[in-house]
C-alpha positions in Angstrom: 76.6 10.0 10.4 73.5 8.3 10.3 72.2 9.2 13.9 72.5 13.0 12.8 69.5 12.3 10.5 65.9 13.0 11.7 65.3 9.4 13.3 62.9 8.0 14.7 63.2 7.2 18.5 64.5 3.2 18.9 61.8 0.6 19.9 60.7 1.0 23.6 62.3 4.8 24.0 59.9 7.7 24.1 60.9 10.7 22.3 61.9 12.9 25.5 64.0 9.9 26.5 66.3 10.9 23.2 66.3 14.3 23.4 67.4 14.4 27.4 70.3 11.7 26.4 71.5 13.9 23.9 71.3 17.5 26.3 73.0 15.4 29.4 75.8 14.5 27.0 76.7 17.6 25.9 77.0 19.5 29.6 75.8 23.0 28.1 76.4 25.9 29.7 72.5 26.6 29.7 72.2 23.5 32.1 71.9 26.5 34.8 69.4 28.0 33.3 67.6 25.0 32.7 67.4 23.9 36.3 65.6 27.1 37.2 62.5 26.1 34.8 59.3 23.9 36.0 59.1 20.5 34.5 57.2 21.1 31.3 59.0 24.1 30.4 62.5 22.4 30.9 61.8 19.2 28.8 60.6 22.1 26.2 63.9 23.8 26.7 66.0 20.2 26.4 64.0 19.3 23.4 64.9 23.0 21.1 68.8 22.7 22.9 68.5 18.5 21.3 67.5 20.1 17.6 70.2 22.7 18.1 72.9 20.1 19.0 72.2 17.7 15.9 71.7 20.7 13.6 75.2 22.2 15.0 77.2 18.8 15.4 76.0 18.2 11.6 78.2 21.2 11.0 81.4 20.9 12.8 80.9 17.4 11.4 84.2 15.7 9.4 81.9 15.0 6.3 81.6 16.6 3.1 80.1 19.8 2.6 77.5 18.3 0.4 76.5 15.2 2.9 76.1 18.3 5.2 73.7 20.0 3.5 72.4 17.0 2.4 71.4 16.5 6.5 70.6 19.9 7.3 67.8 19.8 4.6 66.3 16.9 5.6 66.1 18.5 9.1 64.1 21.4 7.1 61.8 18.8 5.9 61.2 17.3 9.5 60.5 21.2 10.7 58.1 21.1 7.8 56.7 18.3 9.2 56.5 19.0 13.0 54.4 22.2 11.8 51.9 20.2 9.2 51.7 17.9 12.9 53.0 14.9 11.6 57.1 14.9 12.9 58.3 11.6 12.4 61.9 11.8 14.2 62.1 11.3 18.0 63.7 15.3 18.4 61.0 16.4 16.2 57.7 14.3 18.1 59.6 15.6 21.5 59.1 19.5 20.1 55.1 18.9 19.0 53.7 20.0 22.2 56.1 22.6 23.1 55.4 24.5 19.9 51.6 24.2 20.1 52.1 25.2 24.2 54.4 28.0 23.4 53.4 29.3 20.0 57.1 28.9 18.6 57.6 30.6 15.7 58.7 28.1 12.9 61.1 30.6 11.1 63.2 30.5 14.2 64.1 26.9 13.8 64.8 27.7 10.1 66.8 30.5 11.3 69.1 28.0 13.2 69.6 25.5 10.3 70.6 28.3 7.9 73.2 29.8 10.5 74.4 25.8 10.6 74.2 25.7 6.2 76.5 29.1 6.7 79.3 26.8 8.7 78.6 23.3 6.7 79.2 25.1 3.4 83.3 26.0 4.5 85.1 27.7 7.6 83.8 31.2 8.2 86.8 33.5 8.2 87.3 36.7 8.8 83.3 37.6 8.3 82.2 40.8 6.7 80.1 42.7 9.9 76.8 42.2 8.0 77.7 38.9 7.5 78.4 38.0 11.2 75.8 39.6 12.4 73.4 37.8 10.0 74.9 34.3 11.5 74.2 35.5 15.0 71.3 36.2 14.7 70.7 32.7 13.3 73.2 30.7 15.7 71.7 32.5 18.9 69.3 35.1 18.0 66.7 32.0 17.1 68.0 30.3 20.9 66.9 33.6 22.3 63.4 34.3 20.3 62.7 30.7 21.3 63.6 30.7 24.8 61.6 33.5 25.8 58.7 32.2 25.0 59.1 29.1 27.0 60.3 30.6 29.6 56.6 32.1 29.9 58.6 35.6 29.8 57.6 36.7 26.1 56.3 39.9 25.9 56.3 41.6 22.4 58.9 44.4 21.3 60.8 45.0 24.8 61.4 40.9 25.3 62.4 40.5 21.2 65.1 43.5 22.0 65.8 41.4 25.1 66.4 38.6 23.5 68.5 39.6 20.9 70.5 41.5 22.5 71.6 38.9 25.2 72.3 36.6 22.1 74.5 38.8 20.2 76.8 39.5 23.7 76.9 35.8 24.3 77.9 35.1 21.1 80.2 37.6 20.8 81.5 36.4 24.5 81.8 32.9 22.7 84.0 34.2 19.9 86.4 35.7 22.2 87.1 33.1 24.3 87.2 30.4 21.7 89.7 32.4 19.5 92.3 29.5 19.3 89.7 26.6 19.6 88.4 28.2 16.2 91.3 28.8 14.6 92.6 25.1 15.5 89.8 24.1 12.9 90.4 27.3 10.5 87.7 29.1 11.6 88.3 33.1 12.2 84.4 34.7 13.4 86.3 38.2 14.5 85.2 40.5 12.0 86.6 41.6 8.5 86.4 45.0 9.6 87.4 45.0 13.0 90.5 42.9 11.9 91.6 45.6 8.9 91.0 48.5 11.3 94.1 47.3 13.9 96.3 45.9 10.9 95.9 41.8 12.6 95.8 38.9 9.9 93.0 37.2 8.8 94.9 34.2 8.7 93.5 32.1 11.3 96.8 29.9 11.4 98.0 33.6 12.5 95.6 35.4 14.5 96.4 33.4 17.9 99.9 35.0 18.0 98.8 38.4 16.0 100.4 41.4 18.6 96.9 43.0 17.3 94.8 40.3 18.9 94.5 42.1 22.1 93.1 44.9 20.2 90.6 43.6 18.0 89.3 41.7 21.2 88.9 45.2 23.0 86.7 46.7 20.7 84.7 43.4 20.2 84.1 43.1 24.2 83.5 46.7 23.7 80.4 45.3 21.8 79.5 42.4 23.7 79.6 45.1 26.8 77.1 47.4 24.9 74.6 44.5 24.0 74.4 43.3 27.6 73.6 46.9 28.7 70.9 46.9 26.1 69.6 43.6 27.5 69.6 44.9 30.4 67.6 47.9 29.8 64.6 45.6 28.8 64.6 43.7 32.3 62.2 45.7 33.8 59.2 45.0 31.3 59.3 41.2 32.2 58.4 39.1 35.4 61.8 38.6 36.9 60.9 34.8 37.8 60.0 34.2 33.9 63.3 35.8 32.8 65.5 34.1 35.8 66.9 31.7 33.6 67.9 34.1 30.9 69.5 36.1 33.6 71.6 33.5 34.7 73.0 33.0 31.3 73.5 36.7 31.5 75.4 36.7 34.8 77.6 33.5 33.6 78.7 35.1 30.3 79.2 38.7 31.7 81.5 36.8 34.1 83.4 35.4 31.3 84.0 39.2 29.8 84.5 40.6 33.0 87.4 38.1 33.3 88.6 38.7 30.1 89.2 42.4 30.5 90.6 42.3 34.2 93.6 40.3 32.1 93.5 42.5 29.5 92.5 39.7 27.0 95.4 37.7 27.9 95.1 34.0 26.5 94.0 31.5 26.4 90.2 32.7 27.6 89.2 32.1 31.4 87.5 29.1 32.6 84.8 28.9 35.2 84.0 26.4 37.6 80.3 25.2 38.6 80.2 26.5 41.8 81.1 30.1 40.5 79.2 29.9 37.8 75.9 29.3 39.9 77.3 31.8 42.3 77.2 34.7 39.3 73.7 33.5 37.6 71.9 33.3 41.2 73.8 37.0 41.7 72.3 38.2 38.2 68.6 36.8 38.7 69.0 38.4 42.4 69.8 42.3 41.4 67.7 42.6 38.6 64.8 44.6 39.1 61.2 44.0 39.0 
């Protein structure tokens, strides 16, 4: 798991070369959003989504918990490094001028690697509420804080609300769709509480054919619903072309919920094809207002 360490780009490769191998491998689902950026700002985007991917793939990783964490600190070391200006790996090199060009904050690329540590050190089951909402705000709350900045759309207290926000309904989207993906793996991220209060296991060899499932999954796209409206309260303090490709990911992932309740939270979770995908994130960037 060598190539999960900080490395240094190979002989002859410039460090943007690494980090856009690694970001067209992965086909994210913020490749939309992505698109709508200028150059500069894109390569910045690709370069955070490439730290994010290592950091994250270190975690679902089949090593021990120890090699894990073992990784994940030497990637706090290289953030160290990228803010005393001397990164040595080719992710790290490819994030030096973003972070000077965008101010980004260092603390939210520590934020992602402890929301990683939190999956590296076992399978997160059946969270207590404070608990989950600590690791979203880590997992996706950092992607958010980050983003915004590149995205040229920061713009104090309204976009931090903004931005968290949107990352707590996407992540909550994520859980309910993935319910069986995760517990495949014996991971359970519905909540503890949520769970207890509609009598479902928190067995995750269980949960996928719990009678309660459809329940629990109510109340947490009940959440994810709220958030989303929160997000969208804050639209109107930013430029809508800096925030267009944040509304896109808002568009795409409110079409996954939306789908999910017309079927009542029937599973497995909905798919989405490109073409409808770009349909509903051009939609979202086209009906906000200004």
């Amino acid at each position: 798991m060598t190539d999960l360490a900080p490395l240094a780009a190979p002989a002859g490769t410039a460090p943007q070369d690494v980090v856009d191998r690694i970001t067209g491998a992965a086909r994210s689902s913020f490749s939309l959003g992505m698109k709508l950026l200028a150059r500069p700002r894109r390569q910045a985007m690709r370069a955070v989504y490439a730290f994010c991917r290592v950091v994250d793939d270190i975690a679902d990783g089949d090593m021990p918990a120890s090699e894990k964490r073992a990784l994940l600190t030497e990637w706090r070391h290289e953030i160290a490094r990228l803010y005393d200006g001397a990164p040595t790996s080719a992710i790290g090199q490819a994030l030096a001028r973003p972070v000077q060009a965008y101010e980004l904050p260092k603390d939210e690329f520590l934020a992602m690697i402890e929301g990683m540590e939190m999956d590296a050190d076992g399978p997160i089951v059946a969270p207590p509420r404070e608990r989950l909402a600590r690791y979203t705000r880590c997992v996706a709350g950092s992607v958010g804080m980050l983003s915004m900045r590149i995205f040229g759309a920061w713009n104090g207290a309204a976009s931090e609300r903004f931005a968290l926000n949107l990352a707590d309904a996407l992540q909550l989207t994520n859980i309910l769709r993935d319910v069986e993906e995760d517990a495949a793996i014996g991971r359970l991220y519905l909540p503890a509480e949520t769970l207890a209060r509609h009598g479902a296991s928190p067995d995750p060899a269980e949960i996928s054919t719990d009678p309660a499932l459809v329940s629990v999954c109510v109340d947490i796209g009940a959440e994810a619903r709220a958030h989303f409206t929160r997000a969208r309260v804050e639209i109107p303090a930013h430029s809508r072309l800096a925030l267009a490709p944040a509304l896109a990911m808002l568009g795409v992932y409110e079409g996954y919920l939306e789908k999910m309740e017309a079927t009542g939270f029937a599973r497995p979770g909905p798919e989405m094809s490109s073409g409808e995908k770009l349909r509903r994130g051009l939609a979202a960037v086209l009906r906000a207002r200004p």
